[in-house]
Residue, then its C-alpha position, 0 to 999 in steps of 0.5 A: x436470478x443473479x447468485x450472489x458471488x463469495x468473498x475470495x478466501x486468501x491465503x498467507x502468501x496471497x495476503x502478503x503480495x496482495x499487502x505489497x501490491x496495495x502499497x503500490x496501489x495495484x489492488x482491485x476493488x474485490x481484491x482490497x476486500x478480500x485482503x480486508x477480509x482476510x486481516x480481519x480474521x488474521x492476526x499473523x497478517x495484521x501483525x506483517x501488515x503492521x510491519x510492512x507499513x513501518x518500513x514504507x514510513x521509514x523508507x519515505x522518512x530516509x528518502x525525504x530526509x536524503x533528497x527533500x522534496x524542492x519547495x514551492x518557490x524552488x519549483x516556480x523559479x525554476x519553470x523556466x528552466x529546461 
């Protein structure tokens, strides 16, 4: 008979890197849900989570507006080139 296998608890620290490597989509199916469980019932994480993902949109925001993604005719006229 299988037993059945408890969530991993994680700390503050955990929570956090594991916040960081989610942004990097870095996360295994069993760590998302630990992270998932641990936000759920941390309001101190939720809150850098909240902050965390503030950053990221702004950085994308600044990166976008300084180096714009090239537009779909650019990118087709320029296949030829090397």
């Amino acid at each position: 008979m299988e037993h059945p296998v408890e969530p991993q608890t994680l700390t503050h620290d955990e929570a956090h890197y594991a916040l960081h490597a989610a942004a990097d989509g870095l996360l295994t199916p069993a760590d998302q849900q630990a992270l998932g469980q641990h936000l759920a019932s941390c309001e101190a994480c939720r809150a850098y989570a909240a902050e965390l993902g503030q950053f990221e949109t702004g950085l994308r925001a600044a990166l976008q507006e300084r180096w714009p993604s090239p537009s779909a005719e650019a990118v087709q006229q320029g296949s030829g080139k090397v």
